[in-house]
DRENZAVEX-47675 format. One record per residue (C-alpha): residue number from 1; chain; x, y, z. Coordinates in steps of 0.001 Angstrom, whole numbers. Layout:
% DRENZAVEX-47675
i;ch;x;y;z
NUM;A;X;Y;Z
...
This chain:
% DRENZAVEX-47675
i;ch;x;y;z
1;A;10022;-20745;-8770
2;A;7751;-18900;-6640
3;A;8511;-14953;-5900
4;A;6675;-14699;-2353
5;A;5955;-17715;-90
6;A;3299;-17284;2679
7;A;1705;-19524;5486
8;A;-1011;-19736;7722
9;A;254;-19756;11572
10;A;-2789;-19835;12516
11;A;-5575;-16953;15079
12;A;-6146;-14669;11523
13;A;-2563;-13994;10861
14;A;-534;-14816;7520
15;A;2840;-14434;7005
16;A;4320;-13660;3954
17;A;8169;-13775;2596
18;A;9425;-12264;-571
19;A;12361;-14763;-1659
20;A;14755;-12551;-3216
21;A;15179;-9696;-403
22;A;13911;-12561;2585
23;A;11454;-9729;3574
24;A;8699;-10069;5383
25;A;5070;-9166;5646
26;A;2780;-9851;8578
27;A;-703;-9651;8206
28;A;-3715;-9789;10908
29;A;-7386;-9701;10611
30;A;-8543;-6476;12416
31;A;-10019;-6275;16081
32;A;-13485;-5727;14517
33;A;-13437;-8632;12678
34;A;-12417;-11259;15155
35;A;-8502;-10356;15031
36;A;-5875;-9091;16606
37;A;-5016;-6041;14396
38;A;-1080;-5818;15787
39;A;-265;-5452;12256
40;A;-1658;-4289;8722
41;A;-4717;-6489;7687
42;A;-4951;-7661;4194
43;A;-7762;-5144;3298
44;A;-4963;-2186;4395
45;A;-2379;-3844;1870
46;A;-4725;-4046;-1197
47;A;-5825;-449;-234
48;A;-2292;903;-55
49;A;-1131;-891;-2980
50;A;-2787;991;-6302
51;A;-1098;4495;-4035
52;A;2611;2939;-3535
53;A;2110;1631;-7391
54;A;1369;5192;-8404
55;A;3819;6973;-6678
56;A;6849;4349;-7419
57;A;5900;5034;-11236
58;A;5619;8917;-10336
59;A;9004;8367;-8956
60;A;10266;6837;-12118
61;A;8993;9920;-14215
62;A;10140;12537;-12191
63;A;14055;10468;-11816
64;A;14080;10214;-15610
65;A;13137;13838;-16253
66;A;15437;15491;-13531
67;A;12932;16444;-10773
68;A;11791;15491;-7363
69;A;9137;14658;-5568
70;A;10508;13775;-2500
71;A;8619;13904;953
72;A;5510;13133;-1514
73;A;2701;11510;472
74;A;-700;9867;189
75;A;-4117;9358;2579
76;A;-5768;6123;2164
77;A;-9403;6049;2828
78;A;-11225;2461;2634
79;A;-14623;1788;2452
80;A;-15972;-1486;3889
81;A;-19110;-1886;2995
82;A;-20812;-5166;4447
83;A;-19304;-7380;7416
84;A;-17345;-9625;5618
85;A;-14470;-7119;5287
86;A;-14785;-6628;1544
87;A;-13532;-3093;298
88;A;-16151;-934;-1876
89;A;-13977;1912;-2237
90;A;-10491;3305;-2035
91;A;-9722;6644;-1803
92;A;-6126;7923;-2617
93;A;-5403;11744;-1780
94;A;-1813;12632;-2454
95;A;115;15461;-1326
96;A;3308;16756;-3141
97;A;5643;19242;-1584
98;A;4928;22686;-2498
99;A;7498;23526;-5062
100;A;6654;25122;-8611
101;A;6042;22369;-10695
102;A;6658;23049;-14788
103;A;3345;22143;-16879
104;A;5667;18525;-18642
105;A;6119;17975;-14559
106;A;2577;18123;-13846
107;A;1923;15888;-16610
C-alpha cells in the first residue's frame, strides 16, 4: 500500500497526503514560472529536504548521547539555473545555539 497519495487539481498545484498521519502538503509552481506561489513549490521541498534529513539525524545523535541542539536552524539557498525551474545547487548553512559543544558532540 502506498505511503503518500497525491493529485493534480489542476492551475500548477499538487496536493499531497501522507496516509498514516492524513497530513498534508500543498505545492504551487512559483509566480515566475507561471504559478501562483501561495505555497512551497516543489523545487523549495527538494531543497529543504537533504537540511530537515540532516538535522532529524543530528537530532537522533545528540538524543542518544544526552545533549541538545534545540532552537538549531538552517538557510536554504537554491540555485536555478535555466528557465525550466531545475535546481543546480543547494546551499545548506546551519546555525546551532551557542553553547560549548564537547569535541564527541561536534563529531
Amino acid at each position: 500500500m502506498a505511503a503518500i497519495k497525491a493529485e493534480y487539481p489542476g492551475k500548477l498545484r499538487t496536493k499531497s497526503r501522507h496516509i498514516k498521519p492524513g497530513e498534508e502538503i500543498i505545492t504551487d509552481a512559483p509566480t515566475d514560472n507561471h504559478g501562483r506561489g501561495e505555497f512551497f513549490s516543489p523545487t523549495d521541498l527538494v531543497s529543504a529536504a537533504p537540511g530537515d534529513c540532516m538535522l532529524t539525524i543530528t537530532g537522533i545523535a545528540a538524543q542518544r548521547n544526552y545533549f541538545n541542539i534545540g532552537g538549531t536552524t538552517f538557510e536554504i539557498t537554491k540555485i536555478i539555473t535555466d528557465n525550466q525551474g531545475r535546481i543546480s545547487e543547494v546551499i545548506l548553512d546551519f546555525h546551532f545555539p551557542a553553547r560549548t559543544y564537547s569535541d564527541k558532540e561536534k563529531k
